[in-house]
C-alpha positions in Angstrom: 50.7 -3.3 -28.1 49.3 -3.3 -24.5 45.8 -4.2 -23.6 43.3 -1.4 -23.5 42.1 0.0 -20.0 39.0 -1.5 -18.6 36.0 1.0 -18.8 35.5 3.1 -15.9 32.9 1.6 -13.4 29.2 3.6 -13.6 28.8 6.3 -10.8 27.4 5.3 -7.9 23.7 5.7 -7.3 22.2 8.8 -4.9 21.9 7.2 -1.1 19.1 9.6 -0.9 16.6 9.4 -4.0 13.5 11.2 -5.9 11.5 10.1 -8.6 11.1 6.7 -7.7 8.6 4.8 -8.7 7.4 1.3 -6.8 7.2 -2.2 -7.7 4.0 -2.5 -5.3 2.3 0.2 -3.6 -0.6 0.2 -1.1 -2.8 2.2 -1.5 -3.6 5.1 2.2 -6.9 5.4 3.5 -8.2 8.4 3.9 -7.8 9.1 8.3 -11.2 9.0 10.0 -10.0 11.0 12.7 -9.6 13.8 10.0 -13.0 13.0 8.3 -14.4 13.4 12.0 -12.8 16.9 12.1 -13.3 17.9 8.3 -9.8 18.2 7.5 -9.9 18.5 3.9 -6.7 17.0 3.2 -3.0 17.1 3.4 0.8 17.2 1.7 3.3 15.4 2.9 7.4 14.6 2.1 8.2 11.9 3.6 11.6 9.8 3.8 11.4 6.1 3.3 14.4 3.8 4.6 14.6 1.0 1.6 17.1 -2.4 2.4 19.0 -4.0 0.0 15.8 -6.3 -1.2 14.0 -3.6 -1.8 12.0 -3.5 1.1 10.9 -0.1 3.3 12.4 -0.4 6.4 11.3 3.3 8.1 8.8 5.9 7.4 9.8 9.0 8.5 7.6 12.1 7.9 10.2 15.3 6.8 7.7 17.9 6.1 3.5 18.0 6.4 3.2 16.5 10.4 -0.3 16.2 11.5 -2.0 14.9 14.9 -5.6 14.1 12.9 -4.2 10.2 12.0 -2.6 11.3 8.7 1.5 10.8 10.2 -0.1 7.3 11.3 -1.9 5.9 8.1 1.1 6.9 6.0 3.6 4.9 7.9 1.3 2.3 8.3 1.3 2.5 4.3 4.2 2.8 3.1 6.0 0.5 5.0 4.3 -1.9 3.1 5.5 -0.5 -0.7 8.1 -2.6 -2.7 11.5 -1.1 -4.1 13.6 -2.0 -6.5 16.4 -3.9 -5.3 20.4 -2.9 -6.0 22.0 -4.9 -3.9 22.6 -1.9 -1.2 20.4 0.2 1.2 18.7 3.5 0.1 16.5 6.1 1.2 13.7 7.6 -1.2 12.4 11.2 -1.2 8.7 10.3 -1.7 5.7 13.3 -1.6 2.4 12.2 -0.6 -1.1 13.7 -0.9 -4.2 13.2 0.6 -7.1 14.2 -1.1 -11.2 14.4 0.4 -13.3 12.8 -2.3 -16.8 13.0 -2.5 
């Protein structure tokens, strides 16, 4: 009687992924150029880059670009946020809100 067939390997993972939570997130702060001109607030998708450690690698804004410091403070942001790590190199569908407090 012969052997039975190794199983089937899992499907690969999405290169491009939603839904994903962080290990480690910082947390954006709030423009001041848009607190200067009253903008009260903005929505964003943007497109992270993540390397096989889990690391972001680029920030790029897909939807939701804004001149009043917004498309800066969110790549200075998320570049810092933590991943899981698989082993390959991903990219992460990630929507972002900003929100005037008082």
């Amino acid at each position: 009687m012969a052997p039975p067939p190794p199983p089937a390997p899992p499907p690969p993972k999405p290169k491009v992924r939603s839904g994903v939570t962080p290990l480690k997130k910082e947390d954006c702060t709030y423009p001041r150029e848009a607190l200067r001109k009253g903008v009260a607030g903005g929505d964003f998708m943007t497109l992270l880059n993540v390397d096989e450690k889990g690391n972001v690698t680029n920030v790029e804004l897909t939807e939701g670009r804004r001149t009043d410091g917004f498309e800066r403070e969110l790549k200075r942001c998320l570049i810092n946020w933590k991943f899981e790590a698989d082993g390959g190199t991903y990219q992460v569908r990630a929507p972002f809100e900003f929100k005037l407090t008082e």
